[in-house]
C-alpha positions in Angstrom: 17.2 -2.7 3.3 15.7 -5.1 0.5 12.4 -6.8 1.5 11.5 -10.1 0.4 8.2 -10.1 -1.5 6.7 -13.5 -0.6 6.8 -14.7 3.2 5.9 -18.2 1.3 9.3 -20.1 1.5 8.3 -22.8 -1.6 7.4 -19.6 -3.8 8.6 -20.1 -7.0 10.4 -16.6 -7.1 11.3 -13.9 -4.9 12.4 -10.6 -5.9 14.1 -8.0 -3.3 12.5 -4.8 -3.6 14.0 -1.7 -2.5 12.5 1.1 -0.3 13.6 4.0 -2.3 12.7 8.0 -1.8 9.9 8.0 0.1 8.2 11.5 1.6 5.3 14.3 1.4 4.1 15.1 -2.2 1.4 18.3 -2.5 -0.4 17.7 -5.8 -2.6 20.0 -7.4 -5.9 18.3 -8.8 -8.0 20.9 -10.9 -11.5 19.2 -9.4 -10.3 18.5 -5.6 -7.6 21.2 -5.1 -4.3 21.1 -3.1 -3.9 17.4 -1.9 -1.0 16.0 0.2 0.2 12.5 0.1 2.6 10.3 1.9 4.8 8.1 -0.9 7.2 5.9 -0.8 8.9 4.7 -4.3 9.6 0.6 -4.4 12.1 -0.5 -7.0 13.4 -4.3 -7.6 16.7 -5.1 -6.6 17.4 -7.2 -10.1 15.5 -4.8 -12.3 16.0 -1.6 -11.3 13.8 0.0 -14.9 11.2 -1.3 -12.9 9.5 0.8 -10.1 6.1 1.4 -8.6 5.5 4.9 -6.5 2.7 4.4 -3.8 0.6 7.5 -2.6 -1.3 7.6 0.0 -3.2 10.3 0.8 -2.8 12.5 4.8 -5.2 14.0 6.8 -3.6 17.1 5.9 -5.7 19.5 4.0 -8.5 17.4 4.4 -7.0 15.0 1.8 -8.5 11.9 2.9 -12.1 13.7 2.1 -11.0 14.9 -1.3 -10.0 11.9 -2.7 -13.2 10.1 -1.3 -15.3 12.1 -3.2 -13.4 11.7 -5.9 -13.8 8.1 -6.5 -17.8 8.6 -6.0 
């Protein structure tokens, strides 16, 4: 289902972005270790070249932690 980017009705544009595959990703970091993250990939409707992946990181694994300390 598209979601409208602006909730602002005068915007000057509005793109639909699509929820594309979104899941559990383990990554490997060589400081922090095994990580797991949630993700979900967002694509727009009218441009589909154009995509952003979000991670975000569970409390699997003590992910969370790792990733704290690695922004210190």
């Amino acid at each position: 289902m598209p979601y409208n980017t602006t909730s602002n009705k005068n915007a000057e544009f509005t793109h639909e972005v699509l929820g594309t595959p979104c899941g559990k990703k383990t990554i490997i970091h060589p400081v922090a270790g095994k990580m797991i993250m949630d993700h979900i990939t967002l694509q727009v409707y009218d441009a589909p070249e154009l995509k952003v992946t979000i991670y975000q990181p569970r409390q699997e694994n003590e992910t969370e932690e790792k990733m704290e300390q690695l922004l210190r």
